[in-house]
N, C-alpha and C positions, 0 to 999 in steps of 0.2 A: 332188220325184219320190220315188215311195216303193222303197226298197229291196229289193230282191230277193236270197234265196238259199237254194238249193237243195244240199241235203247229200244224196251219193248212199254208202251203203254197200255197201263190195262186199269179192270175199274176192282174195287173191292170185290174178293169174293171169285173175280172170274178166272179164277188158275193159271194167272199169267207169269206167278213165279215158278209154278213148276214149268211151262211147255218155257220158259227163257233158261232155266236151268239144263232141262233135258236139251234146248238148241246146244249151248255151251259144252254141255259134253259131247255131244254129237260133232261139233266144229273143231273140239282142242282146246277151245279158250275159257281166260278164268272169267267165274262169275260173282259177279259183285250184288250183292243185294243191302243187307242193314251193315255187311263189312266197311260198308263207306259211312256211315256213320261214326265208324268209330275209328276211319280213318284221316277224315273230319276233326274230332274228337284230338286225337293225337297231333296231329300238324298243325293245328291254330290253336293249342292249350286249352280248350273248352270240356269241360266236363262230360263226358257222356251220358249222362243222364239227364242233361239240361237241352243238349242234342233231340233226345228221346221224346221229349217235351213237344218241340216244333215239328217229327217228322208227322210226315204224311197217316190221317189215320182213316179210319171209317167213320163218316158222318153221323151224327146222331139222329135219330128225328123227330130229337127235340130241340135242335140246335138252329137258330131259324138263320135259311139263307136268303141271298139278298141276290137278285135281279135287278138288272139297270133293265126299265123299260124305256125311258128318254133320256135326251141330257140331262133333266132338270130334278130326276125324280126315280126313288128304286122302291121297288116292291118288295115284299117281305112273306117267304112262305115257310111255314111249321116242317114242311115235308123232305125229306130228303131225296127223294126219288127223281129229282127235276131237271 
């Protein structure tokens, strides 16, 4: 049987783990979300909570991000919305 998977990207907040959950059901297949973390976690001995540490989270905005405007030089904004 050939495999199947579907990688849905989406931004904080915009409900993309549910409509990739509800795809999932709707097609048959399993759906993997923070399960991979921990299956991660499992397979190369790492703690899962140290895992938990680097996934992906919601920006702060206070957390200042950083823009490359040229080679030589990045900008730095308070905001997260960018």
């Amino acid at each position: 049987m050939a495999h199947r998977v579907i990688t849905i990207n989406r931004m904080y907040g915009s409900g993309g783990r549910l409509l990739g959950k509800a795809l999932a059901e709707e097609l048959g297949i399993h759906f993997y979300d923070q399960e991979l973390i921990r299956l991660a976690s499992e397979e190369n001995d790492i703690p899962y909570e140290e895992l938990l540490k680097v996934d992906e989270k919601k920006a702060s905005q206070w957390r200042p991000s950083y823009k490359r405007t040229d080679a030589n030089a990045a900008s730095v904004s308070l905001s997260s919305n960018e």
